[in-house]
Chimera marker file (.cmm) of the C-alpha trace (Angstrom):
<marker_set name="trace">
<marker id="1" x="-2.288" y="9.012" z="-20.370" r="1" g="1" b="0" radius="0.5"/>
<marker id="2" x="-3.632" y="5.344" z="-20.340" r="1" g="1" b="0" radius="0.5"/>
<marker id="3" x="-0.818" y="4.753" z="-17.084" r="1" g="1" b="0" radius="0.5"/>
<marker id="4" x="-3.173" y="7.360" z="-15.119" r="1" g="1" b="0" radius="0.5"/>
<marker id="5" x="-6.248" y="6.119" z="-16.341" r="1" g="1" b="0" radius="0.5"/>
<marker id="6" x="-5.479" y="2.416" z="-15.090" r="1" g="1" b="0" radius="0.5"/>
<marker id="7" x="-3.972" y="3.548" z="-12.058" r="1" g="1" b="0" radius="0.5"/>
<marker id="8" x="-6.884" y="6.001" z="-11.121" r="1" g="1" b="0" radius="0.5"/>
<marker id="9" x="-9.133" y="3.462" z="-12.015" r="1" g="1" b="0" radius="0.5"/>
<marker id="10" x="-7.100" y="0.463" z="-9.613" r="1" g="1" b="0" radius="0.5"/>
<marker id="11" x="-6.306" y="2.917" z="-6.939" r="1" g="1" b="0" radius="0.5"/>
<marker id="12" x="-9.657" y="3.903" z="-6.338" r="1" g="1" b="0" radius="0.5"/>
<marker id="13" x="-9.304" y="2.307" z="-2.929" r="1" g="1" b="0" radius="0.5"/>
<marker id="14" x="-5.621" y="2.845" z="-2.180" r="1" g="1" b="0" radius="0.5"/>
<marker id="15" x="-4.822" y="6.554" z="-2.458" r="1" g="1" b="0" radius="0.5"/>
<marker id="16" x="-2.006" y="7.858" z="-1.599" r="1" g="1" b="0" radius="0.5"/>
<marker id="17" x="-0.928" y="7.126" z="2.402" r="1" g="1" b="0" radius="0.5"/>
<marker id="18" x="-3.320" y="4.930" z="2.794" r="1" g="1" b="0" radius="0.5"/>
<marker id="19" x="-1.197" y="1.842" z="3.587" r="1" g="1" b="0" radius="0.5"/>
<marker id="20" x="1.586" y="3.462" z="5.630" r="1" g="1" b="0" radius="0.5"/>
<marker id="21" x="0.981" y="2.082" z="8.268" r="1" g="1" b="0" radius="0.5"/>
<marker id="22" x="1.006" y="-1.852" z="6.685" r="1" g="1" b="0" radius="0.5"/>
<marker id="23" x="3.317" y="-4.130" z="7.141" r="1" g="1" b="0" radius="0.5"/>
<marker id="24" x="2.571" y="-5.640" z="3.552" r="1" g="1" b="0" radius="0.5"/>
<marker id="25" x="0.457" y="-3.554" z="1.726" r="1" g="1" b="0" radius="0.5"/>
<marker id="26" x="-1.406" y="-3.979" z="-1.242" r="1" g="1" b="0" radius="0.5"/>
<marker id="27" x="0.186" y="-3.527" z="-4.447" r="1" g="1" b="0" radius="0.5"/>
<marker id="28" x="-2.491" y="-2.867" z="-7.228" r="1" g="1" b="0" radius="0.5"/>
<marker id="29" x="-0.119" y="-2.499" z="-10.311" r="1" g="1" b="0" radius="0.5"/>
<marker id="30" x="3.184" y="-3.247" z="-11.916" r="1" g="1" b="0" radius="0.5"/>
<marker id="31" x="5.171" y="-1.047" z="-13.685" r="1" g="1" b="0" radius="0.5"/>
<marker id="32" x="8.154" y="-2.114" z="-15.949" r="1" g="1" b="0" radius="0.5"/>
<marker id="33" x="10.577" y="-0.727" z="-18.091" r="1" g="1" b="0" radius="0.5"/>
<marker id="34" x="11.018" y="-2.474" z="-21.637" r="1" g="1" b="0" radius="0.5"/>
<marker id="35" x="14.454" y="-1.647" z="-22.367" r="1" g="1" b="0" radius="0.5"/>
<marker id="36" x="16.258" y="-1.695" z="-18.686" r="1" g="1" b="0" radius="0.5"/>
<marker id="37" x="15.586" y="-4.158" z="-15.445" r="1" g="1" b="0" radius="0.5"/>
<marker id="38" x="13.532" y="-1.504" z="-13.517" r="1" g="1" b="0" radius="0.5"/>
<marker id="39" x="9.657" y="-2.162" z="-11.527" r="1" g="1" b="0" radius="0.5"/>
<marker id="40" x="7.801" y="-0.791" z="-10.042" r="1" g="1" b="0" radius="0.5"/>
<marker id="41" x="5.046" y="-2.257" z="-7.895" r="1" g="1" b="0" radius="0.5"/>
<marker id="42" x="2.281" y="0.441" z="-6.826" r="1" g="1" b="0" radius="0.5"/>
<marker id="43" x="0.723" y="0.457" z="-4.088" r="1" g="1" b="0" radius="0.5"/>
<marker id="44" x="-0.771" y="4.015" z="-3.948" r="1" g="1" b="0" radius="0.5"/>
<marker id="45" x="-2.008" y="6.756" z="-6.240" r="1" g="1" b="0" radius="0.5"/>
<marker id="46" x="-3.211" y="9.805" z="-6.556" r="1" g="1" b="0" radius="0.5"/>
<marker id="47" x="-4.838" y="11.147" z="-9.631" r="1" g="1" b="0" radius="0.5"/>
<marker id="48" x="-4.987" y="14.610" z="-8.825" r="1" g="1" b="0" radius="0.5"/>
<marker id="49" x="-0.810" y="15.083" z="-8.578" r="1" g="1" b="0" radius="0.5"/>
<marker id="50" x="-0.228" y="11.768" z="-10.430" r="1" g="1" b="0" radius="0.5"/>
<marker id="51" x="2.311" y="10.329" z="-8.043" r="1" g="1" b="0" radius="0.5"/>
<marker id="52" x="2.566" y="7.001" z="-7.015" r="1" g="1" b="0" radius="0.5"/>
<marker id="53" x="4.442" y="5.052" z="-3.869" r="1" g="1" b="0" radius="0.5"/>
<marker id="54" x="5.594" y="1.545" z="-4.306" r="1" g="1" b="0" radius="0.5"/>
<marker id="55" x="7.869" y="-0.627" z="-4.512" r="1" g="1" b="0" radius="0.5"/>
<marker id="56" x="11.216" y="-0.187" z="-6.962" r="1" g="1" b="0" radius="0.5"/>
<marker id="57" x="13.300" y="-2.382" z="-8.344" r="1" g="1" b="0" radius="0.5"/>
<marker id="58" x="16.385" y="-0.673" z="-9.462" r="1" g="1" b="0" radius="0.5"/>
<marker id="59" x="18.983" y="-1.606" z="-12.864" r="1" g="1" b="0" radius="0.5"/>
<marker id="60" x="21.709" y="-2.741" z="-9.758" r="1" g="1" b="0" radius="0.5"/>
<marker id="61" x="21.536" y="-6.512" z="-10.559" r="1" g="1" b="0" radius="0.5"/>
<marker id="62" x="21.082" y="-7.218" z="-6.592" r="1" g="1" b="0" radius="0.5"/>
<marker id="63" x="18.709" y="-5.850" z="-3.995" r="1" g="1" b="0" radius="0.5"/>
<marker id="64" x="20.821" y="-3.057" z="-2.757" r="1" g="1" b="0" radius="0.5"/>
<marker id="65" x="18.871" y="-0.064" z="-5.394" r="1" g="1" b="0" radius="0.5"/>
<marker id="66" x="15.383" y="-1.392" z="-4.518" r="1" g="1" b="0" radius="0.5"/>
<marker id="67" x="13.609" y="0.538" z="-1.904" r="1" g="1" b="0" radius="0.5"/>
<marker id="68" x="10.077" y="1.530" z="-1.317" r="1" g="1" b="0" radius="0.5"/>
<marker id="69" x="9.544" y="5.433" z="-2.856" r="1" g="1" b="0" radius="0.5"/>
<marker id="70" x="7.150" y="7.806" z="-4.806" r="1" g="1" b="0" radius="0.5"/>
<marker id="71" x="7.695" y="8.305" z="-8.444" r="1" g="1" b="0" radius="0.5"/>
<marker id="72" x="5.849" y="10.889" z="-10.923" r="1" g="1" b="0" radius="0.5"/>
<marker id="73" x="3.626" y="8.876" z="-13.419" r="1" g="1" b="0" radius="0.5"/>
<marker id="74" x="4.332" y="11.720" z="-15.563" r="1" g="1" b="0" radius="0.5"/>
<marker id="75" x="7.696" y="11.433" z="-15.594" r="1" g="1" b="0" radius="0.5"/>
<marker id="76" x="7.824" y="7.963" z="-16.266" r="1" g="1" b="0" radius="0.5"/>
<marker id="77" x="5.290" y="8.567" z="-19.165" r="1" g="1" b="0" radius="0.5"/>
<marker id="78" x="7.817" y="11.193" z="-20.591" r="1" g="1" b="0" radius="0.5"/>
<marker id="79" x="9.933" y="8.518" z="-20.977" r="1" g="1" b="0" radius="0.5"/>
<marker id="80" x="11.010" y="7.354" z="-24.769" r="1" g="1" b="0" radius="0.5"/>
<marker id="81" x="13.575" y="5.583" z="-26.577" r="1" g="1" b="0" radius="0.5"/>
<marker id="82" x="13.421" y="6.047" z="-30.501" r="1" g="1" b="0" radius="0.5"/>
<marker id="83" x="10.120" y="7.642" z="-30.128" r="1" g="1" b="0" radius="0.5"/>
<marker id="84" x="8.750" y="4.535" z="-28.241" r="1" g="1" b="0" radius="0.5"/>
<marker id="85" x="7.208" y="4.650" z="-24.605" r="1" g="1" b="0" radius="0.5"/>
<marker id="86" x="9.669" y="2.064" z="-22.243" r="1" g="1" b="0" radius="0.5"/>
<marker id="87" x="7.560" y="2.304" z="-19.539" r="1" g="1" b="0" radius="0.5"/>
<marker id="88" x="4.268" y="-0.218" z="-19.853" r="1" g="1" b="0" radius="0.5"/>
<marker id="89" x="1.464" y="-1.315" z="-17.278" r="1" g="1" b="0" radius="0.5"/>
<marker id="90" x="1.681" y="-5.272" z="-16.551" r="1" g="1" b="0" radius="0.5"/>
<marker id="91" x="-2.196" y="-5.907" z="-17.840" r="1" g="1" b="0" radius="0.5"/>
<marker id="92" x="-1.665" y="-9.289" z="-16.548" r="1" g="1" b="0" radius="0.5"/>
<marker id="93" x="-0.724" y="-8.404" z="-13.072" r="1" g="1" b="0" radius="0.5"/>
<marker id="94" x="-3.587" y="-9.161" z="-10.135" r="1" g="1" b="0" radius="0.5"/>
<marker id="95" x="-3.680" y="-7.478" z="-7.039" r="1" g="1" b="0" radius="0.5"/>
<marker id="96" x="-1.698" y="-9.258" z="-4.464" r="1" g="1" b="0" radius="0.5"/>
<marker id="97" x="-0.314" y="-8.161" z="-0.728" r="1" g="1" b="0" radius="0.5"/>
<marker id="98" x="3.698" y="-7.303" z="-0.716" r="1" g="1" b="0" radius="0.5"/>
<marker id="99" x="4.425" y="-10.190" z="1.251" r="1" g="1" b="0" radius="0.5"/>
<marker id="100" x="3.536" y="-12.571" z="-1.066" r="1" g="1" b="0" radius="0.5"/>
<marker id="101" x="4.714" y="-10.848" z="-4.229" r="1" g="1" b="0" radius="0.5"/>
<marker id="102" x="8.013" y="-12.352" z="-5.638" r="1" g="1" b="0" radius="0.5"/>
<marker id="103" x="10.855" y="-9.465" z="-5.810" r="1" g="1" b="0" radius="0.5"/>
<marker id="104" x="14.095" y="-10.656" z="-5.852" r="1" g="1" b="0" radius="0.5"/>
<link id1="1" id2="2" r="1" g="1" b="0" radius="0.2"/>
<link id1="2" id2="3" r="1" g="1" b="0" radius="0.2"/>
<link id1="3" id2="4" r="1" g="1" b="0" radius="0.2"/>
<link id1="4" id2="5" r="1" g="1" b="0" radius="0.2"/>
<link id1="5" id2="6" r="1" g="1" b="0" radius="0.2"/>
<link id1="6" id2="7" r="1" g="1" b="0" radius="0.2"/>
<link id1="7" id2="8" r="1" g="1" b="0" radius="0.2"/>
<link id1="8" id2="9" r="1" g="1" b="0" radius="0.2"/>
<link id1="9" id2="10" r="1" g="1" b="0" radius="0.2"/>
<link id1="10" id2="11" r="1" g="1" b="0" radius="0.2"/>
<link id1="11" id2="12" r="1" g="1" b="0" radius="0.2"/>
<link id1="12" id2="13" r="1" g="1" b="0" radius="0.2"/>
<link id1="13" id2="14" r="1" g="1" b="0" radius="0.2"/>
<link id1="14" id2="15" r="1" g="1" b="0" radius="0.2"/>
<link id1="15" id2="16" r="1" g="1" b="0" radius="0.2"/>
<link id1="16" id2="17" r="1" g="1" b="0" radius="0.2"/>
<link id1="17" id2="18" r="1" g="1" b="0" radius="0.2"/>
<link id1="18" id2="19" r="1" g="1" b="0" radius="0.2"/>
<link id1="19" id2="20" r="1" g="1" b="0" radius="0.2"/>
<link id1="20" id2="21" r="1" g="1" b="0" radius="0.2"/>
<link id1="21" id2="22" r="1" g="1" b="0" radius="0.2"/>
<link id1="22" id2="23" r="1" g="1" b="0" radius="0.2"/>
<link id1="23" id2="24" r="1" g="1" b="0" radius="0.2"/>
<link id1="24" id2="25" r="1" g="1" b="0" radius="0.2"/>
<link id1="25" id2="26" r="1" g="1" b="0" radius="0.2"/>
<link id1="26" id2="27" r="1" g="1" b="0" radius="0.2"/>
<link id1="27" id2="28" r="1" g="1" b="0" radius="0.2"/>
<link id1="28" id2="29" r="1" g="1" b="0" radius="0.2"/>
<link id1="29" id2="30" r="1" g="1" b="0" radius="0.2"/>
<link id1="30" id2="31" r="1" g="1" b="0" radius="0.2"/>
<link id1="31" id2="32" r="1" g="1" b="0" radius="0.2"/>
<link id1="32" id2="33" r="1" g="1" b="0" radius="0.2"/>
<link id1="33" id2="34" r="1" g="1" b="0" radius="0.2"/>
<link id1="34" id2="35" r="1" g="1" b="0" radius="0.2"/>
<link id1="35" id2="36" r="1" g="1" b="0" radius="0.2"/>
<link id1="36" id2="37" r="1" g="1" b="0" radius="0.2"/>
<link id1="37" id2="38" r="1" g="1" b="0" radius="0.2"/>
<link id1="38" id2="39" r="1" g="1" b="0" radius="0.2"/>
<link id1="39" id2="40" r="1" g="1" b="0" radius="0.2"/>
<link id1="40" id2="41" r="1" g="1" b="0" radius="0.2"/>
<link id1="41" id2="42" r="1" g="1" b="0" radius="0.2"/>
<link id1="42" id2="43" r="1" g="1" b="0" radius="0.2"/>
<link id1="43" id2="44" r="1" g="1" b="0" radius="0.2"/>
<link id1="44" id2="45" r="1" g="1" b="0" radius="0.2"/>
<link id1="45" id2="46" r="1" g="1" b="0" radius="0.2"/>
<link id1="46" id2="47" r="1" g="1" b="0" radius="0.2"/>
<link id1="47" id2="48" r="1" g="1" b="0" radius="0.2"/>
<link id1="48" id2="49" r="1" g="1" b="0" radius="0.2"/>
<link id1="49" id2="50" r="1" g="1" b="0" radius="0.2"/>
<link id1="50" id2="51" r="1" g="1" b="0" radius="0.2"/>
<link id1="51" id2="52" r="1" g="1" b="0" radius="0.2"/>
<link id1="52" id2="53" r="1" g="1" b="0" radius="0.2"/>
<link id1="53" id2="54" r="1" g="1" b="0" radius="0.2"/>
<link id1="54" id2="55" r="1" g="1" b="0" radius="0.2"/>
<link id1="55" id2="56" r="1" g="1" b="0" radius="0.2"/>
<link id1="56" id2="57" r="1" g="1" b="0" radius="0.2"/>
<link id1="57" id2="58" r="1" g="1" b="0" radius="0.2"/>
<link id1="58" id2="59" r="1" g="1" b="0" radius="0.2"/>
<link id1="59" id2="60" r="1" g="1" b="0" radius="0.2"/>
<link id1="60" id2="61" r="1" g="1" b="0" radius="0.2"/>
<link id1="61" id2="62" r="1" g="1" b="0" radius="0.2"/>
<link id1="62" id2="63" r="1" g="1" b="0" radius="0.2"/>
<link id1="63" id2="64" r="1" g="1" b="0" radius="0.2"/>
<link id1="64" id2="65" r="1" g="1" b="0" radius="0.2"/>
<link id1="65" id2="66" r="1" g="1" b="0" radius="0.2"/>
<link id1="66" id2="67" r="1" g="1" b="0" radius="0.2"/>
<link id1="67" id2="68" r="1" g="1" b="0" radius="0.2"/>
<link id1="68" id2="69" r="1" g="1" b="0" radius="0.2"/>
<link id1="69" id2="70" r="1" g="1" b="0" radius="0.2"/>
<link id1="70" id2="71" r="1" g="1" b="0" radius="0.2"/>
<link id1="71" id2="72" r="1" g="1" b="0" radius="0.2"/>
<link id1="72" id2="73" r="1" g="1" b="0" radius="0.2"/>
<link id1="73" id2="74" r="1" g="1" b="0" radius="0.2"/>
<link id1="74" id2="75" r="1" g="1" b="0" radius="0.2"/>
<link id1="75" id2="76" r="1" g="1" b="0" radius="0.2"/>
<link id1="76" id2="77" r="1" g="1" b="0" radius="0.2"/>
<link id1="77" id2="78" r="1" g="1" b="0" radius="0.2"/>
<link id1="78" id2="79" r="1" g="1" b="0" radius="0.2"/>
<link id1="79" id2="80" r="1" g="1" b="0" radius="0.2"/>
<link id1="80" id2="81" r="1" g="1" b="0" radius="0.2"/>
<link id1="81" id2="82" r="1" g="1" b="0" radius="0.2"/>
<link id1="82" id2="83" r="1" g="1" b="0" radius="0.2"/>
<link id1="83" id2="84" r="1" g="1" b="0" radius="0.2"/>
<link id1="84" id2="85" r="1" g="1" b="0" radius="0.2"/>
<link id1="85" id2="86" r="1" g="1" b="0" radius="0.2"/>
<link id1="86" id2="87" r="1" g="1" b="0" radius="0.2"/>
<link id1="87" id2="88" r="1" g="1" b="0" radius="0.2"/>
<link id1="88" id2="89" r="1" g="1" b="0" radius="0.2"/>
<link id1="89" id2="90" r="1" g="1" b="0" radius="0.2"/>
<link id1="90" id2="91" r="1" g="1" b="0" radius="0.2"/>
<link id1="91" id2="92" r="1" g="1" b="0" radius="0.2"/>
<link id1="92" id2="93" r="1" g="1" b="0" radius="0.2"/>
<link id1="93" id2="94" r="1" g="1" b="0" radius="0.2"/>
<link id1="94" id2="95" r="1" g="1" b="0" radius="0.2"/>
<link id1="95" id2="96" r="1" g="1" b="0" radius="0.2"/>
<link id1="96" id2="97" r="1" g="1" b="0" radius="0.2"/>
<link id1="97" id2="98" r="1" g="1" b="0" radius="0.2"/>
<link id1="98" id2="99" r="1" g="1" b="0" radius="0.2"/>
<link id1="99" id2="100" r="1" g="1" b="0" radius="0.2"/>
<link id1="100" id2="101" r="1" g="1" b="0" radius="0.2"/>
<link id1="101" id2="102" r="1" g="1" b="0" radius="0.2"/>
<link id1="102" id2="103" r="1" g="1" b="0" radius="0.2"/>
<link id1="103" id2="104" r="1" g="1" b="0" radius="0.2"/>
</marker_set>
């Protein structure tokens, strides 16, 4: 629940297909995975089916996985290992343009 709540609340001007059309869109969160190398920068929500498009960068250990796609935030929440959540919301990431964001 607090992943849709942050992402409503960040999204509010970036729903989903908004920025299809950009060359370097927005990305308003990061997603990462605590136990495996996975991201996932977001650069459009919406609340109402809670799916999000951005930016993925896959387990592979070079570029070749990482695409741009839509992923359920509900899925990802329904992820645990031992009982514990391994998905968590970067609280420290800012709001920058794909462009400028450092993926590898």
């Amino acid at each position: 629940m607090i992943l849709h709540k942050e992402l409503k609340k960040r999204a509010s001007k970036y729903p989903l297909y908004s920025q299809e059309n950009e060359k370097s869109p927005m990305i308003i969160a990061k997603l990462f995975n605590i136990i495996w190398r996975t991201n996932w920068y977001i650069a459009e929500y919406d609340p109402e089916t809670k799916i999000a498009y951005g930016y993925v960068e896959a387990l592979m250990p070079d570029s070749i996985c990482d695409e741009w796609w839509y992923v359920s935030i509900d899925e990802l929440q329904s992820l645990y290992f031992f009982s514990m959540p391994i998905i968590e919301l970067d609280l420290s990431f800012e709001e920058v343009n794909f462009s400028k964001l450092k993926v590898r």
